[in-house]
N, C-alpha and C positions, 0 to 999 in steps of 0.2 A: 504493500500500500504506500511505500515510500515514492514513488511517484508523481502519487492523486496527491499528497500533501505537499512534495515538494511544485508542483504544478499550481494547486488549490494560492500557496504562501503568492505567488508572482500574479495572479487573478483575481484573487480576492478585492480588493478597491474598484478594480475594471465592473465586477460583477454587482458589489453592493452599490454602486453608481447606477444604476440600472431601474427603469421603472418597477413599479410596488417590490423589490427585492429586498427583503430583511433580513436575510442570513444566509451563510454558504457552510458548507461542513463536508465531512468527507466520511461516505455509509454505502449502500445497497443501493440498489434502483429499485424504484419498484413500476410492478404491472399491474392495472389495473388496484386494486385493492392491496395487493400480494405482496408482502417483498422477497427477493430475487436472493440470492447469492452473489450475481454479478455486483462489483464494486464500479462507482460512479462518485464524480463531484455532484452533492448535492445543494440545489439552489431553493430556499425555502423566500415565498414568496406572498406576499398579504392574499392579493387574489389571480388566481391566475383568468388571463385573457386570450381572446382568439391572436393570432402571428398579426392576421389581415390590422386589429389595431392600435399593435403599437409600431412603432417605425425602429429603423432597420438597428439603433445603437442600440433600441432597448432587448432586443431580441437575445434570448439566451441560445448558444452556440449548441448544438446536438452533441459536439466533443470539442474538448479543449485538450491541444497539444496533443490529440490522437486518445484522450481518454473521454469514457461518458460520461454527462451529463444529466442529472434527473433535476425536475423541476417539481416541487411539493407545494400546496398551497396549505397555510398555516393560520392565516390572518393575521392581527396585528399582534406582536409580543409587548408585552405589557407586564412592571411589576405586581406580583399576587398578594393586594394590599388586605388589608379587614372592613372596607367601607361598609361589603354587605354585611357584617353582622356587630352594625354598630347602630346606634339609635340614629334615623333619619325621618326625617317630617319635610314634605309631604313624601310617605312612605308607598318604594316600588315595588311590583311584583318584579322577583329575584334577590330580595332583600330575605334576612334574620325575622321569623316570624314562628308562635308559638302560644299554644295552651299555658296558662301555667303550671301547672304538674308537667310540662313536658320537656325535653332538653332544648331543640329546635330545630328548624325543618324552614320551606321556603315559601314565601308569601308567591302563590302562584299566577292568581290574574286578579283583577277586578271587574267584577259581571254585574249583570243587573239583573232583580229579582222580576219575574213574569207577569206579577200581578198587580207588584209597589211601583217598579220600578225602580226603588233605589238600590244605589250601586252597594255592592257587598264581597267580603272580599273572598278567594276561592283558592282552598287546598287541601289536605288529608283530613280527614278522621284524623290518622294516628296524631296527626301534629297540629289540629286545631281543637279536638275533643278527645283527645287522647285515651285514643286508638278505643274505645267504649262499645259493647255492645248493644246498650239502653239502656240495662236492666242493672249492669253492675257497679254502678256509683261512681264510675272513674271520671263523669262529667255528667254537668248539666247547665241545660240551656243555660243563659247568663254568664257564664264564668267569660274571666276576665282572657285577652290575649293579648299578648307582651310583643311588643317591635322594639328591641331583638328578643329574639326567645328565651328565656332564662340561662341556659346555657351560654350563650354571648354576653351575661351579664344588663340582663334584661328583669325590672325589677315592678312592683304595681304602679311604680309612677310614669313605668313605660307601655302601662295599657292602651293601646290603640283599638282595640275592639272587644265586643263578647259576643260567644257561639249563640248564633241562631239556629240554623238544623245541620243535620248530620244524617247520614245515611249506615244502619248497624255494622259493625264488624262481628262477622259468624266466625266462628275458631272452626277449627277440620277436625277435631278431637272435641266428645261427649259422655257423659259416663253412660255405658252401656244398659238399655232399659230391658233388654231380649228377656225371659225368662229363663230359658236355655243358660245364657251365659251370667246370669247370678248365679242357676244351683251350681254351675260350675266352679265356679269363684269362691262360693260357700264351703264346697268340700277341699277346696285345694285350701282355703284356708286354715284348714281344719289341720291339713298338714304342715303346713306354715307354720304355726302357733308352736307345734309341738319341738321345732327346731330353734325358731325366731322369734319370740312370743311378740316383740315390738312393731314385726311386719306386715303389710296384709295386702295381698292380689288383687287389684280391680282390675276388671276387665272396663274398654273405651272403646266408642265404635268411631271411625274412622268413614272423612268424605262428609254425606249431607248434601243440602245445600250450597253450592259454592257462591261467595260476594262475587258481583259482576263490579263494583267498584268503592274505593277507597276517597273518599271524598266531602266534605265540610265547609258550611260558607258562614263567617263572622259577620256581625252590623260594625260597620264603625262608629266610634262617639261621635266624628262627625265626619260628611262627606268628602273637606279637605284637609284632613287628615291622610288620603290616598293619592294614587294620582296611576292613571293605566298604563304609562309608557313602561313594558318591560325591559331590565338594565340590559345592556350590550344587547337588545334585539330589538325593540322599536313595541309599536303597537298591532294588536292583537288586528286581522283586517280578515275575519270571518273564519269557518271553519272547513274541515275537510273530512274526509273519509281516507287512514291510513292503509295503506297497501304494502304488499312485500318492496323491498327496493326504494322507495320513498325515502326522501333525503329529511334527515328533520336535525333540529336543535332547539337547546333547552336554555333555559337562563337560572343558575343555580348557588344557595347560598354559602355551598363549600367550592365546586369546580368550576362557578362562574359560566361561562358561556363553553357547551360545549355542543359537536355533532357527529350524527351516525347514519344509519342505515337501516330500516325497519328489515328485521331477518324473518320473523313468521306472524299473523297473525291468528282468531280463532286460538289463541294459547291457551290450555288450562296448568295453573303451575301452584305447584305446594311452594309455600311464603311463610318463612318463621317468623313468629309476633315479637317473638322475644326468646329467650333460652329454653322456654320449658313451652310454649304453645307454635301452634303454626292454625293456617288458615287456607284454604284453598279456590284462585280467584280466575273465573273464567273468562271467554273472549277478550282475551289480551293481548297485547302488542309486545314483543319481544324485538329489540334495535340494539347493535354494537354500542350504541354511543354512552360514552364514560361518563359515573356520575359516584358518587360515595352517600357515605351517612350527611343528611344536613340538607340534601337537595330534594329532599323529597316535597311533594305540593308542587313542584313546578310544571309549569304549562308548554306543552311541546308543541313545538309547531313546524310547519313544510317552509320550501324555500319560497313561499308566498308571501310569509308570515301569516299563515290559517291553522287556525289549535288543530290538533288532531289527536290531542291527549292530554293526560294527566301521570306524570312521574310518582310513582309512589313506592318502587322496590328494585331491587339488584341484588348483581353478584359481581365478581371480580369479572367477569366477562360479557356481560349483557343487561341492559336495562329495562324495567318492563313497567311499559305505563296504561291504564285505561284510557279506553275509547271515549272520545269528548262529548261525541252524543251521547253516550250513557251517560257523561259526567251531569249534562246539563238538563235531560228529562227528568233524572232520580233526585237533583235538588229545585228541580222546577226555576232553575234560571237561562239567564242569554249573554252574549254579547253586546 
């Protein structure tokens, strides 16, 4: 590779002088999504354009000095400051936002109710009424919501809103009511006891009902207390129906702006609540596009900027958000 760096060292200024060109390095090429084995100078670039327009200096060479050339598009690099999860008034979707009981998650849009009309603001369950079934006390209506979420140090005089509705979260796990599988339980315990006296076997049935989505929308104290430009993406300009292949991006309160590639939809996927629960949530959207703990509630959208979802779970390799129609029939609001 000694080469591509010694080549890259005498190019480098020719290149970063170059329209939208933000960086040069020296890596793989890639194809299509894939990266290669073949080694390449790499030219990372705000956005990339068609040849036809830009003019002839800003054009990046196929090879330089008889080596290859890849051209990546990055967008703009930027330091990875704390704004989003610090107290801001009037507060954006992609900002620090949060239940109180809850750590913090991402203030995802601001939508407007169907029948009030007033604007309200929209993101989890987990992270506006924390994660609550209905029934078991972990929220109710009224409670307060903190910009930033407690966790960013978010406190009641950082109350920005309180939970209006919420839509239940069903766990995938129930104590078993079979008859069958008590007397069973019954006599295993029987044997339990005689080893373990402090043990005892329940039997839980698994599946149910699956949530079609994960979803909660706050009043605010007041109207300009909000504002709907989402940070690094703009405003919300209708919605869409997600398909495989669909380019999307999110606006989130840990990774900030990021984007991917919708990989399946129609998903049904087991979602752990926490350590000891999980939950099972159907017709979902499953997308490469990277996001961690913190970005949950945010609102995805196509290269149009049209929602096509709601962020609410992941893994180290894929994101998976509900479908925004569902989001917005099941709490009865709009755009």
């Amino acid at each position: 590779m000694d080469k591509f760096f010694k080549t890259l060292e005498k190019a480098r200024w020719r290149l970063l002088g170059m329209k939208n060109v933000v960086g040069v390095g020296v890596g793989h090429k890639q194809v299509g999504r894939e990266r290669t084995e073949q080694p390449a100078i790499i030219v990372f670039v705000k956005k990339k354009e068609a040849p036809e327009n830009l003019s002839r200096e800003h054009l990046v060479p196929f090879k330089i000095n008889g080596l290859d050339t890849d051209v990546i598009e990055v967008g703009e690099v930027r330091l990875l400051d704390e704004e989003r999860t610090k107290h801001v008034r009037p507060a954006q979707p992609g900002l620090s936002i949060g239940h109180y009981r809850v750590t913090a998650g991402t203030f995802g849009a601001v939508v407007r109710d169907r029948n009030t009309g007033e604007l309200l603001i929209l993101s989890n369950n987990h992270i506006l009424a924390n994660a609550t079934n209905g029934k078991d006390g972990r929220a109710v209506i009224g409670d307060p919501v903190l910009q930033p979420g407690e966790y960013d140090g978010g406190t009641r005089e950082d109350r920005i809103a309180t939970l209006l509705r919420y839509i239940p979260l069903q766990k995938g796990e129930a104590p078993a009511t079979c008859p069958v599988a008590k007397g069973v339980a019954r006599l295993a315990n029987i044997l339990v006891r005689t080893i373990r006296p402090n043990y005892e076997l329940k039997f839980v049935k698994r599946g149910g009902t699956p949530n079609i989505v994960d979803c909660a929308v706050a009043r605010p104290i007041r109207p300009d207390l909000i504002t709907d430009e989402i940070v690094g993406i703009g405003k919300v300009q209708g919605t869409a129906q997600a398909k495989p292949g669909m380019k999307v991006v999110k606006s989130g309160r840990t990774t900030g702006v990021t984007r991917g590639v919708v990989t399946a939809v129609g998903a049904t996927m087991e979602v752990k609540l926490d350590d000891e629960s999980s939950a099972y949530f159907a017709d979902q959207v499953v997308t490469d596009m990277k996001s961690q703990g913190g970005d949950s509630g945010s609102l995805v959208l196509n290269e149009e900027n049209k929602a096509v979802g709601l962020l609410f779970a992941g893994s180290d390799k894929v994101t998976v958000f509900n479908h925004i129609q569902n989001v917005l029939d099941k709490l009865n609001i709009e755009f």
